[in-house]
C-alpha positions in Angstrom: 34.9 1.7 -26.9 35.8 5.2 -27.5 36.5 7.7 -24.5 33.9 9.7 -25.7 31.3 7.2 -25.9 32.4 6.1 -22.2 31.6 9.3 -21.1 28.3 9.5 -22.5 27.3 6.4 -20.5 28.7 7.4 -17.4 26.1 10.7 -17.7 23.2 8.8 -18.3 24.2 6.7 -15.6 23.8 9.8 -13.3 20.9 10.9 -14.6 19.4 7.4 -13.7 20.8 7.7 -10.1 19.7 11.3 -9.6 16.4 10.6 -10.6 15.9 7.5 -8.5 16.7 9.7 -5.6 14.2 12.0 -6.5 11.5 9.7 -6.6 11.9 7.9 -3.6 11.7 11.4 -1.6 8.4 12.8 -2.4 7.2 15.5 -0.5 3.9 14.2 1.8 1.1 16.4 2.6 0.7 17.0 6.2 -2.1 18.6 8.2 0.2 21.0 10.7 -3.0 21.6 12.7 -3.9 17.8 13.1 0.0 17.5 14.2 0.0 19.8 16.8 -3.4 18.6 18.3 -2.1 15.0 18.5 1.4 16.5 20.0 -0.7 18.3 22.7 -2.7 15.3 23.5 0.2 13.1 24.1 2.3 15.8 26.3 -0.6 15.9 28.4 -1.2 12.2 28.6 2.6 11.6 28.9 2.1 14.1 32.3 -0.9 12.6 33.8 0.4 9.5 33.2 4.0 9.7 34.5 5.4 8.6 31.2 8.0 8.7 29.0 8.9 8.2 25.4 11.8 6.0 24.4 12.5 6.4 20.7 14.1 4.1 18.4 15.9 6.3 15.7 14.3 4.8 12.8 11.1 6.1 13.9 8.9 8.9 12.2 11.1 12.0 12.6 7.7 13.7 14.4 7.8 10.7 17.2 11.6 11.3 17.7 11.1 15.3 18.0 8.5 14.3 20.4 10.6 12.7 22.3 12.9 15.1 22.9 11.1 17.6 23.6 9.0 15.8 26.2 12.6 14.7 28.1 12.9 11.1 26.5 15.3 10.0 24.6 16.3 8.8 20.8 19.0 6.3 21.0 19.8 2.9 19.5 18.3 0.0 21.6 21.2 -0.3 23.7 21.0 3.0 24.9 16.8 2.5 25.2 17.3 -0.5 27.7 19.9 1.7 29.7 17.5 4.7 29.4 14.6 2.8 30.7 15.3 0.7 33.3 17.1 4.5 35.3 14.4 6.6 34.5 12.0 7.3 37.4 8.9 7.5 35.0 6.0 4.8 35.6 5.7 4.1 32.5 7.4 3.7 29.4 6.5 4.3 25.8 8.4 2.4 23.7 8.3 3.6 19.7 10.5 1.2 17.7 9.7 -2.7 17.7 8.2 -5.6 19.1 11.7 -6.7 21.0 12.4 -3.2 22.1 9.3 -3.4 24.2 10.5 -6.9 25.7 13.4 -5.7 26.6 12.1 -2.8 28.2 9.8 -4.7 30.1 12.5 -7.4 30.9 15.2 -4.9 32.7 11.8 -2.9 34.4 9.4 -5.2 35.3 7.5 -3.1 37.8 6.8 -0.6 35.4 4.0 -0.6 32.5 5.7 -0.9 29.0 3.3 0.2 26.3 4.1 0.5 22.2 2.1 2.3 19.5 1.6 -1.1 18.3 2.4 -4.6 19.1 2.6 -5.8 15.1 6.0 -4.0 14.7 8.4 -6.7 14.2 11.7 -7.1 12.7 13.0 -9.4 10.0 16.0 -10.9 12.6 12.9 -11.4 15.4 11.0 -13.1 13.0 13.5 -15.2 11.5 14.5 -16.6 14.8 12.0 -18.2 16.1 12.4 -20.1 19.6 11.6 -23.7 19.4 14.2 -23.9 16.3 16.9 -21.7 17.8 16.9 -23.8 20.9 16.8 -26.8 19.0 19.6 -25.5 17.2 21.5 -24.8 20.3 21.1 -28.0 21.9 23.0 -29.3 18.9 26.1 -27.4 19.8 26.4 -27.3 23.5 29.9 -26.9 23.8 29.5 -23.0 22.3 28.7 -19.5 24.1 25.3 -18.5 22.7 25.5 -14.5 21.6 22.6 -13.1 20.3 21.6 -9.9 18.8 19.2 -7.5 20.6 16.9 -7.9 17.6 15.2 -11.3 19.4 12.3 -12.2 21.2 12.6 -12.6 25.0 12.1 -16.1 24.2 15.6 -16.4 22.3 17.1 -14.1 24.7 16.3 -16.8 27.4 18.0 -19.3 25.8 21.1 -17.3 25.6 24.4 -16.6 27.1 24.7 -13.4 26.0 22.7 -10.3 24.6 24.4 -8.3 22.2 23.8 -4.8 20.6 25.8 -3.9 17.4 27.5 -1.3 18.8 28.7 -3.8 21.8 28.8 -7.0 19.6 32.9 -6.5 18.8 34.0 -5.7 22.0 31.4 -8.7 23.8 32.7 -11.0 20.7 36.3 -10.3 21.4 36.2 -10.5 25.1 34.6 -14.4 24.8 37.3 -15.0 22.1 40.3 -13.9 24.6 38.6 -16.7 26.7 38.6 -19.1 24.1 35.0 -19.6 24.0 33.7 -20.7 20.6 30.6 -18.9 20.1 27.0 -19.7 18.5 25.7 -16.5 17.0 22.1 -15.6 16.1 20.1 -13.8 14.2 22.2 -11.4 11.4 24.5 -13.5 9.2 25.9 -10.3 8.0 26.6 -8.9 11.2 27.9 -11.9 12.7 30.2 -12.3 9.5 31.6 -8.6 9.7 32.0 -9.8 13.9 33.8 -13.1 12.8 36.3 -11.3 10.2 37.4 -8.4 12.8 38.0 -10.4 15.9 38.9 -14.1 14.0 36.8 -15.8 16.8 34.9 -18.9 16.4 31.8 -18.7 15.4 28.9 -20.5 13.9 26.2 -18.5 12.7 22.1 -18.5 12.0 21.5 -17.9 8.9 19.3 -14.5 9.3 19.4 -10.9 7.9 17.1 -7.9 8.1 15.3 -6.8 4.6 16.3 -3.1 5.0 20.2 -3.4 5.5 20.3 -6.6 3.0 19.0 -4.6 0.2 21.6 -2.2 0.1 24.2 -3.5 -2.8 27.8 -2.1 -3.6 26.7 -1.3 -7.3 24.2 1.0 -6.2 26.3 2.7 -3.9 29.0 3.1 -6.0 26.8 4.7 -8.5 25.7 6.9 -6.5 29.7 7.5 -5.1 30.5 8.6 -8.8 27.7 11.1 -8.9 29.2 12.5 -5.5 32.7 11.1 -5.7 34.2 13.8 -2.5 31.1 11.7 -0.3 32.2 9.3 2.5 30.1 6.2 2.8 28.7 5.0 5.8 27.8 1.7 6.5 25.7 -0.4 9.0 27.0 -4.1 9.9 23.9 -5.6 9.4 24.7 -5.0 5.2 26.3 -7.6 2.7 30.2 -7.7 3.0 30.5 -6.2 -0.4 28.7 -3.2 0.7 30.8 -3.6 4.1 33.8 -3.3 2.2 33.2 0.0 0.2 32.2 2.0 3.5 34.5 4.5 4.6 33.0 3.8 8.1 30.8 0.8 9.5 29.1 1.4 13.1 25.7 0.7 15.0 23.2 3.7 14.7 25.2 6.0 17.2 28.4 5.0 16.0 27.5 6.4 12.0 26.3 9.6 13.6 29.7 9.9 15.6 31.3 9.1 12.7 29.3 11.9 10.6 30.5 14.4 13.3 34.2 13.1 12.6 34.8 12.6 9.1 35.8 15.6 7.3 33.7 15.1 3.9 30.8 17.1 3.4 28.6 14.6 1.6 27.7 11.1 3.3 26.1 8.8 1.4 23.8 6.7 4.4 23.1 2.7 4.1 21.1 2.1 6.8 17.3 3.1 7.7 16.2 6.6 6.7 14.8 7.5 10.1 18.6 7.8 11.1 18.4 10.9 9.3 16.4 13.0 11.8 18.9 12.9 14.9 22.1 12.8 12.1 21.2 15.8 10.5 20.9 17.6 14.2 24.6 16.0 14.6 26.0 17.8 11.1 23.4 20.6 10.0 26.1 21.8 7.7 26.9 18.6 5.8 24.7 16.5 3.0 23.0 13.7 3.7 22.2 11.1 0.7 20.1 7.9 1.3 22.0 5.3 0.1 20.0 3.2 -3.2 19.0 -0.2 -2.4 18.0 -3.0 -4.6 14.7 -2.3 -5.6 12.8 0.3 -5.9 8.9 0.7 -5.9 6.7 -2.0 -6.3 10.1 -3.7 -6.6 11.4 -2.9 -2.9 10.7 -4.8 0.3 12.1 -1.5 2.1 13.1 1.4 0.0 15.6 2.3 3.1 12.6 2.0 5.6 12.3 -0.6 8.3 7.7 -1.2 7.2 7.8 -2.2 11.4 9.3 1.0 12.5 7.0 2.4 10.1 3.7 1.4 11.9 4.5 3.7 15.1 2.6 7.0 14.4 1.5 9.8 16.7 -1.8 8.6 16.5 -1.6 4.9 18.1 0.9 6.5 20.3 -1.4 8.5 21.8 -3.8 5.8 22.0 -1.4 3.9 24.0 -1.1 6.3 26.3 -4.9 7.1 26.5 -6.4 3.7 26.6 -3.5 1.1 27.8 -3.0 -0.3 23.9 0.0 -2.0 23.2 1.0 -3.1 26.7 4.2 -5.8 26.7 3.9 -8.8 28.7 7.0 -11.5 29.4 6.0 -14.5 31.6 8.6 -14.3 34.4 10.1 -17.5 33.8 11.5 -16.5 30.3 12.0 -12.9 31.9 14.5 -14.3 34.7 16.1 -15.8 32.1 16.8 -13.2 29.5 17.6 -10.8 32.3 20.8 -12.8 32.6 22.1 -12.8 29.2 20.9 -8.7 29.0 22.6 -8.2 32.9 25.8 -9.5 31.5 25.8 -7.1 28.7 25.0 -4.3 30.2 27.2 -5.1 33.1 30.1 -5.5 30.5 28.9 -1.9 28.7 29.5 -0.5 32.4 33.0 -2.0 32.7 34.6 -0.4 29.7 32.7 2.5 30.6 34.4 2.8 34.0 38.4 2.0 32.6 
């Protein structure tokens, strides 16, 4: 094949990519005036109410604004459980998924946790479901049992530990230095990445979440040759192929840090587009390109959007303020529980904090 002819190809290939990109960001039509009456609403239900909004940062962009401006927060779920359980509001609106509200609820129980809508779940939640992840434990009972955030209150119960990905190496590493073998659960991927940087023992569920396991190396790098001066960044929950292109891997808060820090100009993002909202605040004068995944279209399970977070809008939001929708319950049993495994990681995030 002639060098010519190579070249030709690698064009098209371009042209594929940067149209691919163009279709998955069309432009949607909003009513500004419906907006800002919804936005009203809320801050004056978030008043009466002695509320406060706890953002996930995968939700809508106009949720996470909200947010702000109303003095919650947008954080990953570590920093929502944190945020929650010291803030002096009565209640808490939680805008991500299902397991974010349990938390909440878990580490506060004496205040009222309400979400947009109790049928956002997650992939990892799902996937995990309690009577077979007990099960499973039972058949190993000489392992520490670490679990990702992304689980019911259920699983969480059954745990040792609660783990965040931003926490997961240093939790991980700490058990290992003990010479605890570890059970892991949900994210395969994540547990993998966990496994290969500390060398610990560990036996994992075999889980993943649809928007990070869409993301493939090929796509990526096709879009790297359209930008080649772009740095990757990478979430763990993501193949170890696409792991092993990234110029940085991190939890939500650790890819914005790591936007701030790197010097290129162009990053090119695999993990949920909703990241994009508090990122670009973090580096207004760099480019941000959504990562391709897998599919696209009718093809794509996620397109680079979590369908859960998706559900949270400022109009259920404001109906769970108004009416009491969406209110999280944990039976106190598996609470009591669950509030062990979550106490001891938060209790270990306030260690390293304090050295």
């Amino acid at each position: 094949m002639s060098n010519k002819l190579q070249l030709v190809e690698n064009l098209d290939q371009r042209l594929v990519v940067e149209q691919y990109l163009n279709r998955i960001h069309p432009e949607p039509a909003v009513d500004e005036s419906r907006i800002a009456d919804l936005q009203a609403q809320i801050k004056r239900e978030l008043q009466a109410k002695n509320a406060v909004i706890i953002a996930h940062y995968y939700t809508d962009p106009l949720i996470q604004a909200l947010a702000e401006e109303t003095g919650g927060i947008v954080s990953d779920s570590l920093e929502m459980a944190r945020f929650g359980s010291q803030h002096d509001a009565e209640t808490l609106i939680v805008a991500g998924v299902k397991f974010m509200g349990e938390t909440a609820k878990i580490l506060t129980p004496n205040k009222r946790v309400l979400m947009p809508t109790l049928e956002a779940t997650c992939s990892l939640d799902v996937g995990c479901p309690a009577d077979a992840f007990a099960a499973f434990c039972d058949q190993h009972p000489d392992r520490t049992v670490v679990v990702y955030a992304n689980t019911s209150a259920a699983v969480k119960a059954r745990a040792d530990w609660v783990v965040t990905s931003s926490i997961a190496l240093d939790v991980v590493e700490h058990l290992d230095s003990l010479g605890k073998k570890i059970l892991w659960a949900p994210d395969k991927y994540l547990g993998s990445y966990v496994q290969g940087k500390t060398g610990a023992d560990m036996l994992l569920w075999d889980g993943s979440c649809i928007v990070h396991e869409e993301f493939k190396a090929k796509g990526i790098l096709d879009l790297k040759a359209v930008h080649p001066d772009a740095a990757v960044l990478v979430h763990p929950e993501s193949p170890q192929s696409v792991i092993d292109i990234a110029d940085a891997v991190g939890s939500t808060s650790q890819l914005i840090a790591a936007a701030v820090s790197l010097p290129q100009r162009k990053m090119i993002v695999a993990t949920d587009q909703g990241i994009f909202f508090k990122m670009q605040q973090a580096v207004p004068d760099k480019q941000l390109l959504v990562a391709p995944t897998g599919g696209n279209g009718a093809t794509c399970r996620s397109c680079a959007n979590c369908p859960w977070m998706g559900m949270n809008s400022l109009d259920n939001l404001l109906s769970a303020l108004r009416d009491g929708d969406g209110e999280i319950f944990v039976a106190p049993e598996v609470s009591a529980l669950a509030m062990k495994s979550l106490g001891r990681m938060l209790a270990f995030r306030e260690q390293q904090a304090n050295r």
